[in-house]
C-alpha positions as CSV (number, residue, x, y, z in Angstrom):
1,X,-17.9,11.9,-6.5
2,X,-21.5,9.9,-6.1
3,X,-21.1,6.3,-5.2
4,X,-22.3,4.5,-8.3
5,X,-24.0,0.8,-7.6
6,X,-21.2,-1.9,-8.4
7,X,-24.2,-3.8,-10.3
8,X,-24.6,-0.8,-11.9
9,X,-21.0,0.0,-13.6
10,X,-21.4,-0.3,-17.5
11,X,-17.0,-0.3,-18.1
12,X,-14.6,-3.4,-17.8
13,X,-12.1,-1.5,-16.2
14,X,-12.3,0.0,-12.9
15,X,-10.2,2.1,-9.9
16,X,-10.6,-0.5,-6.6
17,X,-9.7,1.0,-3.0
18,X,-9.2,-0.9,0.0
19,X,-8.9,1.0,3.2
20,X,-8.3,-0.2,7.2
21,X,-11.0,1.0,9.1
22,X,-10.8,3.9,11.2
23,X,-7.7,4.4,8.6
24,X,-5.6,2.0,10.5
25,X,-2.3,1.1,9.8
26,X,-3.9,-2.8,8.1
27,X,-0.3,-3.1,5.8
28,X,2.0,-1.8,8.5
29,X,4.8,-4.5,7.8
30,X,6.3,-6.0,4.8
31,X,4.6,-9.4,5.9
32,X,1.5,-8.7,6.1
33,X,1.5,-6.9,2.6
34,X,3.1,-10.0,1.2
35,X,0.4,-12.2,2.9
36,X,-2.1,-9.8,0.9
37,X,-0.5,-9.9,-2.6
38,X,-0.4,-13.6,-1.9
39,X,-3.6,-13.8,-0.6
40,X,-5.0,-11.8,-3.9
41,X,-2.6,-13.7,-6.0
42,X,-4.0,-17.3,-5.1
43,X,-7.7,-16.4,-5.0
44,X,-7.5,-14.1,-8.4
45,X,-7.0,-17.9,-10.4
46,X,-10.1,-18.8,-9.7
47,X,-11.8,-15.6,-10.9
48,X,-11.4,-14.1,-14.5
49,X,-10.0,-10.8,-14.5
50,X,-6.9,-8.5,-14.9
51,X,-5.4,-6.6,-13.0
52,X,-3.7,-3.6,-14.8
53,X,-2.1,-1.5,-12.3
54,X,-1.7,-1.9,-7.8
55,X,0.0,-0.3,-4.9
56,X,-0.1,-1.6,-1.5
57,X,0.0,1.6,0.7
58,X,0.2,1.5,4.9
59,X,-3.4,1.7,5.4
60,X,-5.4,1.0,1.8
61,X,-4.9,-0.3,-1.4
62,X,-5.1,0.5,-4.8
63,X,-6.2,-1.5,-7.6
64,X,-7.3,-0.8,-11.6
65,X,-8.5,-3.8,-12.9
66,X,-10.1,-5.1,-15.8
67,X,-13.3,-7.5,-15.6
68,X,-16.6,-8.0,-17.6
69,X,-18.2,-9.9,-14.5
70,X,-18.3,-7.1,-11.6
71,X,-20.8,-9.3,-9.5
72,X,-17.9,-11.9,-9.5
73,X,-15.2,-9.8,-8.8
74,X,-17.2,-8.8,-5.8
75,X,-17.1,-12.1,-4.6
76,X,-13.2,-12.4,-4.9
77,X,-13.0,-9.2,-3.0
78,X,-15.1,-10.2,-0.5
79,X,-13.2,-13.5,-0.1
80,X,-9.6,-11.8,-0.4
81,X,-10.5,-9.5,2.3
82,X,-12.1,-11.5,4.5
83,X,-9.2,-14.3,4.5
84,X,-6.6,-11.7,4.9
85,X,-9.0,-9.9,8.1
86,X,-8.9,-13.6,9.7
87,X,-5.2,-14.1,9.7
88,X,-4.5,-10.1,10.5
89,X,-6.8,-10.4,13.4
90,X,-5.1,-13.8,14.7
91,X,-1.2,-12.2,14.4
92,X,-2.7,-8.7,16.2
93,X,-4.6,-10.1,18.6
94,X,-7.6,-8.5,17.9
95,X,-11.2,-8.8,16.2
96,X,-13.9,-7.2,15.1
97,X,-14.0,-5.4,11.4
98,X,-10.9,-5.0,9.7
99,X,-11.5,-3.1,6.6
100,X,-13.4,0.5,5.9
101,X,-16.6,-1.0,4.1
102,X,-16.0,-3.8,1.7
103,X,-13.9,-1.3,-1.4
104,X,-14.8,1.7,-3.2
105,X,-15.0,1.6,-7.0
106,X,-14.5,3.8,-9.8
107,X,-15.4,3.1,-13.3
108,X,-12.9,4.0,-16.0
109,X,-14.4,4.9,-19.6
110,X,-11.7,5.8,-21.6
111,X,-7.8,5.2,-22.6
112,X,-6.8,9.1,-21.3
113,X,-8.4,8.1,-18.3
114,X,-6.7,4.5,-17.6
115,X,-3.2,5.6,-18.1
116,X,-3.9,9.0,-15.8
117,X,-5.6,6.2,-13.0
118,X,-2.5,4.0,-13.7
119,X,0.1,7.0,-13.0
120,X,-1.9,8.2,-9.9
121,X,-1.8,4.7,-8.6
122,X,2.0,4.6,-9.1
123,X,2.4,7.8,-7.6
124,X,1.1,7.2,-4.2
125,X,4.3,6.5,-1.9
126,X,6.1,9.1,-4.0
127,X,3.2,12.1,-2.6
128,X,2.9,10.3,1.0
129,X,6.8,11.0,1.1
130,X,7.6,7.4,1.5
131,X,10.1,7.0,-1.3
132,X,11.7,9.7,-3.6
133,X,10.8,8.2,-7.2
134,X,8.3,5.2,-8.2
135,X,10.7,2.9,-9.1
136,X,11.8,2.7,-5.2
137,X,8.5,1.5,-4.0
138,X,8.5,-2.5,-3.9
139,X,4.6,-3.0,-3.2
140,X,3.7,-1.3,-6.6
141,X,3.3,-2.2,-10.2
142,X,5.9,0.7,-11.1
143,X,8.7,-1.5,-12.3
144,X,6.6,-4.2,-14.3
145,X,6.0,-0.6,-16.3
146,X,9.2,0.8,-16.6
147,X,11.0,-3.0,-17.2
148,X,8.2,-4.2,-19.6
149,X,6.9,-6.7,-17.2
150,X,4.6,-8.9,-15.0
151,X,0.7,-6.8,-15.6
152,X,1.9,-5.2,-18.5
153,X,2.4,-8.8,-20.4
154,X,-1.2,-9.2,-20.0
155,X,-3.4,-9.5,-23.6
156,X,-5.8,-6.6,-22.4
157,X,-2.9,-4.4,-22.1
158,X,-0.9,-5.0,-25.2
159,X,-4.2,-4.5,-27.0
160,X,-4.7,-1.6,-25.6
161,X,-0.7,0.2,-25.7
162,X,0.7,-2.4,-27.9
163,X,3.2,-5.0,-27.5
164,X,6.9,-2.4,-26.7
165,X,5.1,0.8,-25.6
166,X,7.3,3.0,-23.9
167,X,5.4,3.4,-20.6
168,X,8.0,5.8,-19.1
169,X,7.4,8.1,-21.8
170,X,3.8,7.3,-21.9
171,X,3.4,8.6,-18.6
172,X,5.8,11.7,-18.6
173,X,3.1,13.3,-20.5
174,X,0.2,12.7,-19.2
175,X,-2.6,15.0,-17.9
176,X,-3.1,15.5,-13.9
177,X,-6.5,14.2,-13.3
178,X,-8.9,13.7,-10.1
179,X,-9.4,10.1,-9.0
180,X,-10.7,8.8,-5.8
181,X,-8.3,9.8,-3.1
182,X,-8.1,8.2,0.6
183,X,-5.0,10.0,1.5
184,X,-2.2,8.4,2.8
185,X,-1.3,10.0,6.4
186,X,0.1,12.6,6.6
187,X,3.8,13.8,7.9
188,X,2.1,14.7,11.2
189,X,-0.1,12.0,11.1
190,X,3.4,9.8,11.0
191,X,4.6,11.1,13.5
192,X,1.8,10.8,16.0
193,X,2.1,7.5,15.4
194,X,5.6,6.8,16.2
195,X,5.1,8.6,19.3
196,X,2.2,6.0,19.9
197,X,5.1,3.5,19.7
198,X,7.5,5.0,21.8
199,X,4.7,5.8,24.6
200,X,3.9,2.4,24.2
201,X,7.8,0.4,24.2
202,X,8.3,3.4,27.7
203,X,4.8,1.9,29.4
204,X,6.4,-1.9,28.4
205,X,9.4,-1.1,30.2
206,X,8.6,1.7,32.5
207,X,11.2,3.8,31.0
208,X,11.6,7.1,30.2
209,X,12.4,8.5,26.8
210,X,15.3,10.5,28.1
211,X,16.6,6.8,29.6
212,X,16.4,5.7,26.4
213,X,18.0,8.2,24.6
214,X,21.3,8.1,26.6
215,X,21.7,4.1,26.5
216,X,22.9,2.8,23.3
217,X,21.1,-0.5,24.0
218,X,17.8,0.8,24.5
219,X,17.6,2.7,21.5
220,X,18.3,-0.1,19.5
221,X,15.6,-1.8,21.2
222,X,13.3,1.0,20.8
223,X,14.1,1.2,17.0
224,X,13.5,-2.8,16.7
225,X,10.5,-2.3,18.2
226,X,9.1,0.6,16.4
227,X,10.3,-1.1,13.2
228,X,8.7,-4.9,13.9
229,X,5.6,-4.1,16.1
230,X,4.8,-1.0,15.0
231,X,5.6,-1.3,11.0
232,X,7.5,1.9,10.9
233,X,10.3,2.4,8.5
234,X,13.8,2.9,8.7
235,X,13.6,6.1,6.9
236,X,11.0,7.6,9.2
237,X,13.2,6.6,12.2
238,X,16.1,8.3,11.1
239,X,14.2,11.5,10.3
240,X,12.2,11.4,14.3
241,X,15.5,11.4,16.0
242,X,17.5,13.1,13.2
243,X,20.2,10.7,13.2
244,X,22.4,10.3,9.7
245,X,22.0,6.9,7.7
246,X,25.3,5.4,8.8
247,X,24.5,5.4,12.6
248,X,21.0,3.9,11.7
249,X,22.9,1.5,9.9
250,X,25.7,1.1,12.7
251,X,22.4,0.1,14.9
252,X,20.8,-2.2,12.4
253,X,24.1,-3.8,12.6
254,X,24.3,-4.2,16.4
255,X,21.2,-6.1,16.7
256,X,21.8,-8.6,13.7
């Protein structure tokens, strides 16, 4: 799909994207997507606007918001991002850009179309293979839905689904439609990037993998470190080395 000038979009509601540039892993940790949502949360009160459905993925964002001043939501963008590149840059040690152009937009015209966008938002850890269902996912919108909640409350959407809609229902039935996609890495693209870890814990403690493997305390060391410096999940852990759910958590407890 063309890029359509911001100044240019002629619909209050619109599909928002944030990526990491180079598609880096910008939301790796829990932390660091809680210091965006607060980030967003304490800048969106001095802006007008509404923000209808998110998800906070490893390396983007998704927002569908609602606004009749684009120019100004630009502004908030512009300052949410930039705050959030400065203290990102400061805990990795790093600088230069952060994010993948400033966001991509994608107007919205009609009430098929929002609750399709709101869906495919929701759906996004479910296809990357992060979580099983919606509802598992913390950094979404999913459960204001299902519980009646949070975004939902907001005037914009009980005028538009009314004040109990059934969004569960609602969404059960809906169409499959195209939206703008930055797809979420995939399985081998995961795993690459644990092996990035590992290479990288071995060359920290010039150690071999097979070292590690046979001590007991190195491999919980290795999985703390894949987990805290390298944002990687439990799950994703347990499904590298093939271990079962009650030795990861025999680990977990080991180091605690």
């Amino acid at each position: 799909m063309p890029r359509i000038a911001r100044k240019n979009l002629n619909t209050p509601f619109i599909h928002v994207i944030v990526q990491g540039i180079n598609k880096e892993y910008i939301f790796s940790k829990d932390e660091y997507i809680e210091t965006y949502l607060n980030i967003f949360a304490k800048n969106k009160k001095i802006y007008d606007f509404t923000v209808i459905a998110y998800c906070i993925m490893n390396n983007h964002a998704h927002f569908l918001i609602y606004t009749e001043n684009i120019k100004d939501f630009g502004k908030f963008m512009q300052k949410t991002n930039l705050i959030y590149a400065q203290r990102y840059n400061k805990e990795e040690n790093r600088c230069g850009v952060l994010f993948r152009n400033r966001y991509c937009t994608e107007p919205i015209y009609d009430k098929n179309y929002i609750i399709n966008c709101i869906k495919y938002i929701h759906d996004n850890p479910v296809k990357a293979k992060m979580v099983l269902k919606c509802e598992e996912y913390r950094y979404s919108s999913y459960r204001d839905y299902i519980n009646n909640t949070g975004v939902t409350q907001s005037e914009i959407m009980k005028e538009i689904f009314g004040q109990n809609c059934d969004y569960l229902e609602l969404f059960n039935r809906v169409d499959d439609m195209r939206f703008i996609d930055i797809n979420e890495e995939s399985l081998d693209e995961k795993i690459k990037y644990i092996i990035k870890g590992i290479n990288k814990f071995k060359k920290e403690n010039n150690i071999e993998l097979y070292d590690i493997l046979s001590d007991e305390c190195l491999f919980k060391k290795l999985i703390y470190f894949l987990k805290n410096k390298f944002g990687v999940k439990y799950v994703e852990i347990r499904n590298f080395f093939e271990i079962s759910k009650g030795t990861m958590d025999y680990l977990k407890l080991k180091w605690k």
